[in-house]
C-alpha positions as CSV (number, residue, x, y, z in Angstrom):
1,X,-1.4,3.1,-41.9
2,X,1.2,4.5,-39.2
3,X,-0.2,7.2,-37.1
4,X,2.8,9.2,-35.8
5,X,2.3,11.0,-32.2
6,X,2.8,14.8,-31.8
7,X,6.1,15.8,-29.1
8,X,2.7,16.7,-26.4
9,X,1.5,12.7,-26.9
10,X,4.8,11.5,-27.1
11,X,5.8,13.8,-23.9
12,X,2.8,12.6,-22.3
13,X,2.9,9.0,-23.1
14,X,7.0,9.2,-21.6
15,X,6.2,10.3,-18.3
16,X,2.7,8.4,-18.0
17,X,3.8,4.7,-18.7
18,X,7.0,5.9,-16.3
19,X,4.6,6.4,-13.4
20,X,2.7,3.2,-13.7
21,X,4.6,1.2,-11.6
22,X,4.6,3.3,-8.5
23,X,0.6,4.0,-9.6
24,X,-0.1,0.7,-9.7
25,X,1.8,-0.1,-6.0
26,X,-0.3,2.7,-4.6
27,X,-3.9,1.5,-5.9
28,X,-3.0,-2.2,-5.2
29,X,-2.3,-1.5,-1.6
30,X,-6.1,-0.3,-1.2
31,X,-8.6,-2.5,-0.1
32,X,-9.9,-4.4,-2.7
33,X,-13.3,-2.7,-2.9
34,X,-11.8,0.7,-3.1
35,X,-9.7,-0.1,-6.1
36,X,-12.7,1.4,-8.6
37,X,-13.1,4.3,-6.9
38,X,-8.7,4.9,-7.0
39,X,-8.8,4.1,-10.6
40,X,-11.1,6.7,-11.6
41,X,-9.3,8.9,-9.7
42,X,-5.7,7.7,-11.3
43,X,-8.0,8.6,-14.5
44,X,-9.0,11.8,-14.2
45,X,-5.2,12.8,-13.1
46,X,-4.4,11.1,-16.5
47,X,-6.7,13.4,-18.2
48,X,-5.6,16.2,-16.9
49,X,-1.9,15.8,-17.0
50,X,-2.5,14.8,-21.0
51,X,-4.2,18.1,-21.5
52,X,-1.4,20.2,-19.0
53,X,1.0,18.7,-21.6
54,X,-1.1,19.7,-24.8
55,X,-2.3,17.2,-26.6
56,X,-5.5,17.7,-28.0
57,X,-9.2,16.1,-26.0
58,X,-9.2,13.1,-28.7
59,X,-5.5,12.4,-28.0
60,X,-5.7,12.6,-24.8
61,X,-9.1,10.2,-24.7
62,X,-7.2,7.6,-27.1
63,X,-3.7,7.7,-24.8
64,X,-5.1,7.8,-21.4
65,X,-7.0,4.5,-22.4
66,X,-3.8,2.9,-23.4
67,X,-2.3,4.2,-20.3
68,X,-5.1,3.2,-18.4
69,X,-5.2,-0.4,-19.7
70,X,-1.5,-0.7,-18.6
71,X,-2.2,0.3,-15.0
72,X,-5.3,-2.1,-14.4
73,X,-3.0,-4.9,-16.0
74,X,-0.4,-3.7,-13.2
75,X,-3.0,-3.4,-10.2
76,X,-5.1,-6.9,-11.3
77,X,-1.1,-8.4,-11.5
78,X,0.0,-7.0,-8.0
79,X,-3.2,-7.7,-6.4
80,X,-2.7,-11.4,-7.3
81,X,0.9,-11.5,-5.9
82,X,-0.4,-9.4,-2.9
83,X,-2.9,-12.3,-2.5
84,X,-0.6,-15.7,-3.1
85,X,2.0,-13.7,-0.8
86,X,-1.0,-13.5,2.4
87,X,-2.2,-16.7,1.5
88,X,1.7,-18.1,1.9
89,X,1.8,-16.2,5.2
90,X,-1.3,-17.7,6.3
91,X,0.1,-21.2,5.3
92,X,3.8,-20.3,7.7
93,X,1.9,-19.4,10.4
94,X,-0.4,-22.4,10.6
95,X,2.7,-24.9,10.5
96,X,4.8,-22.5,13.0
C-alpha cells in the first residue's frame, strides 16, 4: 500500500531535502565532538519548520526522520572527505 503525502508534507519535504546540502557543509565544519550537539539542533529546526508548514505531529515525526537520516549520511560523507583531504595535506607538507 502507497501512502500519498498531503501539499504541507510534500511542501515540507521540497524545501527540507533542498537545504541538506548546505546543512550538512555547516555541521561538518564543526569539530568532530560538537557534531551531536549541531544535529539535534538541525533537528529541532526540522521539527519546527514541518509543523510552520502544517503537517500534522506524526507527519512531521515520520519526515523529519527521513530528512534527518539524509543529513547524517551527508555530514558522516563530508566528514570523511574533510578527513582524507587533511590527511593528503599532511602527506604534501611532509614531502615539501
Amino acid at each position: 500500500m502507497k501512502m500519498t503525502l498531503g501539499s504541507e508534507e510534500e511542501n515540507f519535504l521540497e524545501v527540507a531535502v533542498a537545504a541538506i546540502p548546505r546543512i550538512s557543509e555547516l555541521i561538518a565544519a564543526f569539530p568532530a565532538e560538537h557534531r551531536a550537539g549541531a544535529l539535534e539542533v538541525a533537528e529541532r529546526r526540522y521539527m519546527e519548520a514541518a509543523r510552520d508548514f502544517g503537517c500534522t505531529e506524526l507527519a512531521a515525526g515520520t519526515r523529519v526522520s527521513e530528512v534527518m537520516h539524509g543529513l547524517r549520511t551527508q555530514v558522516e560523507l563530508q566528514g570523511i572527505d574533510q578527513q582524507n583531504f587533511d590527511a593528503l595535506l599532511r602527506k604534501l607538507m611532509r614531502s615539501a
